[in-house]
Short mmCIF file of the C-alpha atoms (twelve columns), coordinates in Angstrom:
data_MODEL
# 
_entry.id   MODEL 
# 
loop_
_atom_site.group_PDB 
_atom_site.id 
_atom_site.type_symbol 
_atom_site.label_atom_id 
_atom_site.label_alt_id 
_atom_site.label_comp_id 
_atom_site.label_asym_id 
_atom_site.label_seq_id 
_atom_site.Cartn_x 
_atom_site.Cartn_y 
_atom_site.Cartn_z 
_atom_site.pdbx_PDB_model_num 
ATOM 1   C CA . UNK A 1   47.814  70.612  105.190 1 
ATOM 2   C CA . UNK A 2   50.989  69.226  104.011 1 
ATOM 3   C CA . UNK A 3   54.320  70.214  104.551 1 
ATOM 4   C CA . UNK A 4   56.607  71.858  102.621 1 
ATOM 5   C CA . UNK A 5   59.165  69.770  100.738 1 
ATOM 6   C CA . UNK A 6   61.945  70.866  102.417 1 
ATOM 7   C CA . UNK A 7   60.786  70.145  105.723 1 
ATOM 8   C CA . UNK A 8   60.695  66.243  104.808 1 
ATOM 9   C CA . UNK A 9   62.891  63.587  103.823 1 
ATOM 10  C CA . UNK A 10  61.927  62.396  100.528 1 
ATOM 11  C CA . UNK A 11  61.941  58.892  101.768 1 
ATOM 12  C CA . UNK A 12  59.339  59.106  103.870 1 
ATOM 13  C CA . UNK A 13  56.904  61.978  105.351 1 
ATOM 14  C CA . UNK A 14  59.212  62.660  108.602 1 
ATOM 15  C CA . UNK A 15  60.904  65.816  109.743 1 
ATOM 16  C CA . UNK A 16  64.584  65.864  108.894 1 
ATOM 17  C CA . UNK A 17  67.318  66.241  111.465 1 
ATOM 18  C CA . UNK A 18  70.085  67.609  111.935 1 
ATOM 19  C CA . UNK A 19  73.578  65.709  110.180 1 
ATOM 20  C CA . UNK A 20  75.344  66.394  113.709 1 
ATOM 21  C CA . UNK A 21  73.388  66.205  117.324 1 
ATOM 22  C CA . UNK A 22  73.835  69.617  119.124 1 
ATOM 23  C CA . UNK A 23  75.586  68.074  121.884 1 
ATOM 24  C CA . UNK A 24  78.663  67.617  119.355 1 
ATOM 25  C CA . UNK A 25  78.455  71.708  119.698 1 
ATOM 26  C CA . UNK A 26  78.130  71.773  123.170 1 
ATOM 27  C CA . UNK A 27  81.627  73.215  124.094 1 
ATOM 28  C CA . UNK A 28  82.785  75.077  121.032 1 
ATOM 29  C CA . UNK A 29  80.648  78.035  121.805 1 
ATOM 30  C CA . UNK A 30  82.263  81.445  121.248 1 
ATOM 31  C CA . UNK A 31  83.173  83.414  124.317 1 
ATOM 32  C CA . UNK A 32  83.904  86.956  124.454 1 
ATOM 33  C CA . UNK A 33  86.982  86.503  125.269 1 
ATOM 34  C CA . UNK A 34  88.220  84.848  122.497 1 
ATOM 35  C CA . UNK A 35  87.970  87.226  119.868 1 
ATOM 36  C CA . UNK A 36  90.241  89.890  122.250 1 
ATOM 37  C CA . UNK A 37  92.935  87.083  122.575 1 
ATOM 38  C CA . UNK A 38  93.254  86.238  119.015 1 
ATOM 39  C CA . UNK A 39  93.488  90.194  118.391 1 
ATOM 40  C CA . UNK A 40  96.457  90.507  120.879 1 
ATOM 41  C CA . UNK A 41  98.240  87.624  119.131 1 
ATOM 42  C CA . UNK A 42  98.129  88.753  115.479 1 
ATOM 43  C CA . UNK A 43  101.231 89.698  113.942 1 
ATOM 44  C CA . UNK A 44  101.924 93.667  113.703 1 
ATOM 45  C CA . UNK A 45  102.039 95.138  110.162 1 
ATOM 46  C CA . UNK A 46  105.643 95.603  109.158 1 
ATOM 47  C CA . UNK A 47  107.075 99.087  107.677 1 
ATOM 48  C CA . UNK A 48  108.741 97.239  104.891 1 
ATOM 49  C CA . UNK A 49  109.702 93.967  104.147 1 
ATOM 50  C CA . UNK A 50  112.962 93.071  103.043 1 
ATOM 51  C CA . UNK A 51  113.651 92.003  99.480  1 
ATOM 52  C CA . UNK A 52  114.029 88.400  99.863  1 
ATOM 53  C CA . UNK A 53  110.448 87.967  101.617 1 
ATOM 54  C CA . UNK A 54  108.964 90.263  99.101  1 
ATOM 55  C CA . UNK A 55  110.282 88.121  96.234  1 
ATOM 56  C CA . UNK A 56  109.121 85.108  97.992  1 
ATOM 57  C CA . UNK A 57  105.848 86.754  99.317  1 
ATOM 58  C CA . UNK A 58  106.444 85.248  103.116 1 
ATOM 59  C CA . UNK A 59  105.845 87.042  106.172 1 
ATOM 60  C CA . UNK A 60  108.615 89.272  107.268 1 
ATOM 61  C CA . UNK A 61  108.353 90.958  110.610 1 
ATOM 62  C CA . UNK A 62  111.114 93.621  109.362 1 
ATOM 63  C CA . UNK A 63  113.771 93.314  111.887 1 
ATOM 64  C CA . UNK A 64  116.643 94.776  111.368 1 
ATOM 65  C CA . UNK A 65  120.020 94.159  109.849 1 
ATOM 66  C CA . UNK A 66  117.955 90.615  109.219 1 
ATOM 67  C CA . UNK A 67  114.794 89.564  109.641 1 
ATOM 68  C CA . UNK A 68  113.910 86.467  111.289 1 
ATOM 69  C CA . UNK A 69  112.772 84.860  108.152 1 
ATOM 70  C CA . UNK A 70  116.261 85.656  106.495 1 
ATOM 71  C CA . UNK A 71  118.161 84.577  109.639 1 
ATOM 72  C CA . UNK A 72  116.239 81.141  110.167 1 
ATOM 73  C CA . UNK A 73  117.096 79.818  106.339 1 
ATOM 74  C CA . UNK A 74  120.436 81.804  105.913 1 
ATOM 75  C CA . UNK A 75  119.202 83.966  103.481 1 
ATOM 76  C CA . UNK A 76  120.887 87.291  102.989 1 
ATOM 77  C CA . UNK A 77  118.466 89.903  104.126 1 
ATOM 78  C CA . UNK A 78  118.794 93.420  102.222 1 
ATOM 79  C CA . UNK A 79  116.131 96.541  102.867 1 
ATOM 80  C CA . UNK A 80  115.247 98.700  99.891  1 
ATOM 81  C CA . UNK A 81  114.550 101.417 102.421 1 
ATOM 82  C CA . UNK A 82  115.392 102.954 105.576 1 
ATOM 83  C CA . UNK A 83  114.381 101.986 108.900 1 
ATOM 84  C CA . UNK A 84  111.054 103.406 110.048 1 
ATOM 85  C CA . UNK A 85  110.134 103.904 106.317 1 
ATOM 86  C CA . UNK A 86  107.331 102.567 104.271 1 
ATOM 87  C CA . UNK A 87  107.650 100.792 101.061 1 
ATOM 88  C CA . UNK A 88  104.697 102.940 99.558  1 
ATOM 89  C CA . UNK A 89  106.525 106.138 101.074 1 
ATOM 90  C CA . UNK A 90  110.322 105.307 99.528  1 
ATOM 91  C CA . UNK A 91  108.984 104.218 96.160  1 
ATOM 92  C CA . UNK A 92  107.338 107.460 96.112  1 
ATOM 93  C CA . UNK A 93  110.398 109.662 97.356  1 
ATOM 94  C CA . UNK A 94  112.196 107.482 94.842  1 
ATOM 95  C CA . UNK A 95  109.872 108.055 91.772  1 
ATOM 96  C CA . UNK A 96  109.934 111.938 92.535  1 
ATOM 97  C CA . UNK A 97  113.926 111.722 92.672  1 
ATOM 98  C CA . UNK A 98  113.744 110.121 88.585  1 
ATOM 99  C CA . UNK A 99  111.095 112.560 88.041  1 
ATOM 100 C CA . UNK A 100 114.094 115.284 89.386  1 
ATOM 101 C CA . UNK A 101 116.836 113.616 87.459  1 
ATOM 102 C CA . UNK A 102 114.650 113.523 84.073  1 
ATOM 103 C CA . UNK A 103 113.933 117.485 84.574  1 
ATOM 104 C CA . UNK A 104 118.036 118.069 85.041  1 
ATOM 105 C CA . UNK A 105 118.364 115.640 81.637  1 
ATOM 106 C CA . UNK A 106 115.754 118.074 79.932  1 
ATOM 107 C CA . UNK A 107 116.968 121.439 80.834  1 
ATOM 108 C CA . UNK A 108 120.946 120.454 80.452  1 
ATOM 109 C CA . UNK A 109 123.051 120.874 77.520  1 
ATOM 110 C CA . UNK A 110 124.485 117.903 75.588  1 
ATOM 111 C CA . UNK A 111 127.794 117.816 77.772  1 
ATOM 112 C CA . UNK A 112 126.340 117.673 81.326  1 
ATOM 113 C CA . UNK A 113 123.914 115.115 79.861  1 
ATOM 114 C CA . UNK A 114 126.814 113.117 78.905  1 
ATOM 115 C CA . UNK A 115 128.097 113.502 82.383  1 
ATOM 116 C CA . UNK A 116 124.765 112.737 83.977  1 
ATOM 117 C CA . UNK A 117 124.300 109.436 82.339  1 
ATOM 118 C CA . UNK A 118 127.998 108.645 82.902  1 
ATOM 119 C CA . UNK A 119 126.694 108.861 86.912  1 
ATOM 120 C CA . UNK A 120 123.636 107.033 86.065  1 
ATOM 121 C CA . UNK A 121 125.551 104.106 84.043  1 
ATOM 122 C CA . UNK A 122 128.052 103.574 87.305  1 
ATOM 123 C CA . UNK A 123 128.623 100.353 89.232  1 
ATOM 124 C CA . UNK A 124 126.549 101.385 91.800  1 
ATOM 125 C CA . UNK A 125 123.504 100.752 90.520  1 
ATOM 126 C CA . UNK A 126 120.324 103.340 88.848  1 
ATOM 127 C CA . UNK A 127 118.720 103.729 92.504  1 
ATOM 128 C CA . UNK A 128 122.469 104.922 94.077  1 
ATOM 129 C CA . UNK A 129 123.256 106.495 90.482  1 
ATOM 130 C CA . UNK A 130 120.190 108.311 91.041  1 
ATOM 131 C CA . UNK A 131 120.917 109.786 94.371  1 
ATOM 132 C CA . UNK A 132 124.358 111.025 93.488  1 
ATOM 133 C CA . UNK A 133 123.207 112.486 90.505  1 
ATOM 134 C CA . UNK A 134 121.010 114.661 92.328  1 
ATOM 135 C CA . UNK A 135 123.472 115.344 95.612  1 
ATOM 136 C CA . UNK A 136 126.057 116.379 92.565  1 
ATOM 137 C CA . UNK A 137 123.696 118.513 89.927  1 
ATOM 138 C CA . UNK A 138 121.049 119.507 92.574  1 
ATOM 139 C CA . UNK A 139 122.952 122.496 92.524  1 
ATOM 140 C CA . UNK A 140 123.311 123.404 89.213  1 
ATOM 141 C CA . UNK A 141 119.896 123.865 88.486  1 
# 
């Protein structure tokens, strides 16, 4: 009976070994131990990063006023949302806030329109525009 091809080096009809001895393995075996340490030193998950890591797509570890990122290459760190909020959680407060400002623009008549985008169109910027559209006409509706 012959053996299968595999088995045997095509030079010659011996057994192949191994490319490394197993005493080159000898001391890298995993311990149980190991795994639990490497759990303990993972980063933890972040809230939100700040704008500058985002952009970049580095690690921020979301301290606050600057993360450690920021602070190390004197970057200027800015949050897009509040401490202890998620990014997934503030850009859906903040879509549901143009959603609110587009209903005001819909049911208003041509003059508070006027006035609404006057708010919108400030210095401050849409997101802040936003906001003090709705603290302002919130309670007209």
């Amino acid at each position: 009976m012959t053996r299968p091809r595999w088995e045997t080096d095509s030079a010659s009809d011996r057994p192949i070994s191994p490319a490394y001895p197993k005493q080159a393995f000898e001391g890298l075996s995993a311990t149980p131990g190991s795994s639990q340490q490497r759990a303990k030193e993972r980063r933890k998950l972040t809230k939100a990063a700040c704008s500058s890591c985002r952009q970049r797509k580095s690690k921020c570890d979301g301290k606050r006023p600057a993360c450690s990122t920021c602070r190390t290459k004197s970057r200027t760190c800015e949050y897009m949302t509040e401490e202890g909020v998620s990014s997934q959680s503030a850009y859906k407060t903040r879509l549901e806030d143009y959603a609110t400002v587009l209903q005001l623009l819909k049911r208003a008549d041509s003059s508070e329109c006027a006035l609404i985008l006057e708010d919108l169109r400030g210095p401050k910027g849409v997101v802040d525009g936003v906001k003090e559209v709705l603290d302002k006409w919130a309670e007209h509706e």
